[in-house]
Legacy VTK file of the C-alpha trace (Angstrom):
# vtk DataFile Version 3.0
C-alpha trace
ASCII
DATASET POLYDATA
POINTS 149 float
-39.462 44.325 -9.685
-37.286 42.247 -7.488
-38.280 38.950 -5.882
-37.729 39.505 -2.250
-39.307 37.022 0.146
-42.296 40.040 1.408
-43.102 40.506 -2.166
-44.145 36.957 -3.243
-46.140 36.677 -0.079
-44.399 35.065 2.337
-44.858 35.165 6.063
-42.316 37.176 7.830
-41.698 33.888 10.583
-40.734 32.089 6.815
-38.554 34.729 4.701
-35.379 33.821 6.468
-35.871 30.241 5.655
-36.611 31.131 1.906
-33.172 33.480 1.947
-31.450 30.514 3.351
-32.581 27.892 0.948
-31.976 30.567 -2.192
-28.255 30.598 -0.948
-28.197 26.997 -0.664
-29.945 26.170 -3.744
-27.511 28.804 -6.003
-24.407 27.126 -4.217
-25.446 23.412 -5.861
-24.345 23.617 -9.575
-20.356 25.026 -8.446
-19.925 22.620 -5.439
-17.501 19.758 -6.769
-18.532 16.091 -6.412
-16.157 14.036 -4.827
-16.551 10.310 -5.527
-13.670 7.490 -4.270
-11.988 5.963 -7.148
-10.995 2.268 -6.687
-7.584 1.068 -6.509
-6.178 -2.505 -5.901
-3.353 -2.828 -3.068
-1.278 -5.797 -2.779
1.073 -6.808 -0.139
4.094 -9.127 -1.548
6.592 -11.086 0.541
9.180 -12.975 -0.796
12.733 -13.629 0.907
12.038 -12.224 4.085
10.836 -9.134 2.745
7.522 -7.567 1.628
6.691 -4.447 -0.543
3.240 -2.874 -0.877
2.021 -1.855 -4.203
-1.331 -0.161 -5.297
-2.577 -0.220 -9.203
-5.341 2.513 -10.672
-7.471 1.190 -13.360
-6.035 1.298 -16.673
-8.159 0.450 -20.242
-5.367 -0.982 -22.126
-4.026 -4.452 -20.355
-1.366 -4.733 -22.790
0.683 -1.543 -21.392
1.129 -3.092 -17.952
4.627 -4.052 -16.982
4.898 -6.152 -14.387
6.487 -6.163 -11.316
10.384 -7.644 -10.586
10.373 -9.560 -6.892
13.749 -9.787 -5.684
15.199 -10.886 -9.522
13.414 -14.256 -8.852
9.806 -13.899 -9.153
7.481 -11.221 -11.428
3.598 -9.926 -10.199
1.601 -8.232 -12.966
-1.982 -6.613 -11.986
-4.228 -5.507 -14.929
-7.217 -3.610 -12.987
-9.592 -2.503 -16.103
-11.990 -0.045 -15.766
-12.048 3.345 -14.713
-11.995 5.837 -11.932
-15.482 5.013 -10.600
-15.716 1.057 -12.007
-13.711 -1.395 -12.462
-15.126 -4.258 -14.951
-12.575 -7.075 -13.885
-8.648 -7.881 -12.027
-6.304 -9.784 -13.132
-3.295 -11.271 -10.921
-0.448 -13.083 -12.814
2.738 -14.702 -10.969
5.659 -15.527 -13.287
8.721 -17.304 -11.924
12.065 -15.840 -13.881
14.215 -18.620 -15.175
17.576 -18.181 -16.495
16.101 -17.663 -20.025
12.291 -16.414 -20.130
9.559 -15.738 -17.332
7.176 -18.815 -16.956
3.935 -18.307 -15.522
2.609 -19.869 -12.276
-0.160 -18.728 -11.301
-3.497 -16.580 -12.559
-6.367 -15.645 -11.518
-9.314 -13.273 -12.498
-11.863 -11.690 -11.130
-14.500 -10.319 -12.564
-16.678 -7.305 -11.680
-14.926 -6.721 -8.156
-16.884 -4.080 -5.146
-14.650 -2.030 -3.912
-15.220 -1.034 -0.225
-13.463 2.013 2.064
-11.922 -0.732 4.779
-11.332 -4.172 3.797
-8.819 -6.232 5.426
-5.651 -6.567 3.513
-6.368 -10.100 1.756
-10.002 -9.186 0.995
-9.982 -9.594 -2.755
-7.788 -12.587 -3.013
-6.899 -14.328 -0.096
-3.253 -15.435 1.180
-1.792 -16.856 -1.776
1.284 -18.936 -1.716
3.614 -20.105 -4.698
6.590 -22.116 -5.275
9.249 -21.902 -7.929
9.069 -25.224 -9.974
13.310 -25.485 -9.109
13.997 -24.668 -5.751
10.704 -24.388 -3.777
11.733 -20.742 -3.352
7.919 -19.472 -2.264
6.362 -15.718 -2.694
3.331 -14.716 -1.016
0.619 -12.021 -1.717
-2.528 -10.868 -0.551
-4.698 -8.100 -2.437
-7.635 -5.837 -1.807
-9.574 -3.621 -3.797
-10.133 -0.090 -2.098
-12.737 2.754 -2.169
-9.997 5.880 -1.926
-10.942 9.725 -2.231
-8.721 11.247 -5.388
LINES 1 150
149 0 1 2 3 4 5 6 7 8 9 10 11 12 13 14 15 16 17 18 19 20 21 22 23 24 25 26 27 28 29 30 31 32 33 34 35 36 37 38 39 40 41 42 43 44 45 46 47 48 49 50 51 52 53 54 55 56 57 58 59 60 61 62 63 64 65 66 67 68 69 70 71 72 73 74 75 76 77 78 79 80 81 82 83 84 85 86 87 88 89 90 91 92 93 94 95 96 97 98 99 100 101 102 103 104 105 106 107 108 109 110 111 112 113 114 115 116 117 118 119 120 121 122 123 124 125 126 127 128 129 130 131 132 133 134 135 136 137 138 139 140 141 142 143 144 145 146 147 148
C-alpha cells in the first residue's frame, strides 16, 4: 500500500500542496543551521598608525598572548565564551618599560550582545592612554560582532 495523496483522501485541488509540503518537510533534518558566531574587533592607533584586530572566543584566558604595539605599548583581549555566547571581555593595556610590561589600563565587561552592524567603538568607546614616561598615547576602540562562520 503506498501513501499517495488520492489514497488518504485528499481532494485533487489539495494533493499538490501535500506533495509539496512532504518534500519540504523530508528536506528539514539535512538542511545545516547557520548561526553568526561573535567576535570582538578592535581598531588600535598608536604613532600615526592603526592596525585592526578581531579575537574568537576562547575558554582558557590564560593562553592569550597579547598584542606588541609598535615595541612601546601591549593590548591583550580575553573574549570567553563560545561560538554562539560569550559570558564576558576583557581589555588590558600594558605600557613596555625597559624591564617588564606595567599595566595601564583594564576593563571588563560582562555578558556583552553582540549585534550584525555596530559602529566601530560600540563595545568600548574611544579610549585614550598615556605612557607614565613620555606621554606617548595609544588609542583603541572595540566592538563585538554577530559574523556568519
Amino acid at each position: 500500500m503506498s501513501l499517495s495523496p488520492r489514497r488518504i483522501g485528499l481532494h485533487p485541488e489539495r494533493q499538490h500542496l501535500a506533495a509539496l509540503a512532504a518534500f519540504l518537510l523530508a528536506g528539514l533534518p539535512c538542511s545545516p543551521v547557520v548561526q553568526a558566531s561573535p567576535r570582538l574587533h578592535c581598531l588600535i592607533e598608536q604613532n600615526g598608525s592603526s592596525q585592526t584586530h578581531t579575537f574568537a572566543p576562547v575558554s582558557n584566558p590564560y593562553r592569550v598572548a597579547p598584542l606588541d604595539i609598535s615595541e612601546r605599548f601591549r593590548f591583550k583581549a580575553v573574549v570567553i565564551g563560545d561560538e554562539q555566547h560569550v559570558d564576558y571581555i576583557k581589555l588590558y593595556t600594558y605600557y613596555q618599560t625597559k624591564r617588564r610590561p606595567e599595566l595601564l589600563h583594564e576593563v571588563h565587561y560582562r555578558a556583552p550582545v553582540a549585534t550584525t552592524a555596530p559602529t566601530v567603538d560600540a563595545l568600548s568607546g574611544q579610549v585614550s592612554l598615556y605612557s607614565p614616561d613620555l606621554g606617548r598615547e595609544i588609542r583603541y576602540a572595540c566592538a563585538l560582532r554577530e559574523e556568519a562562520p
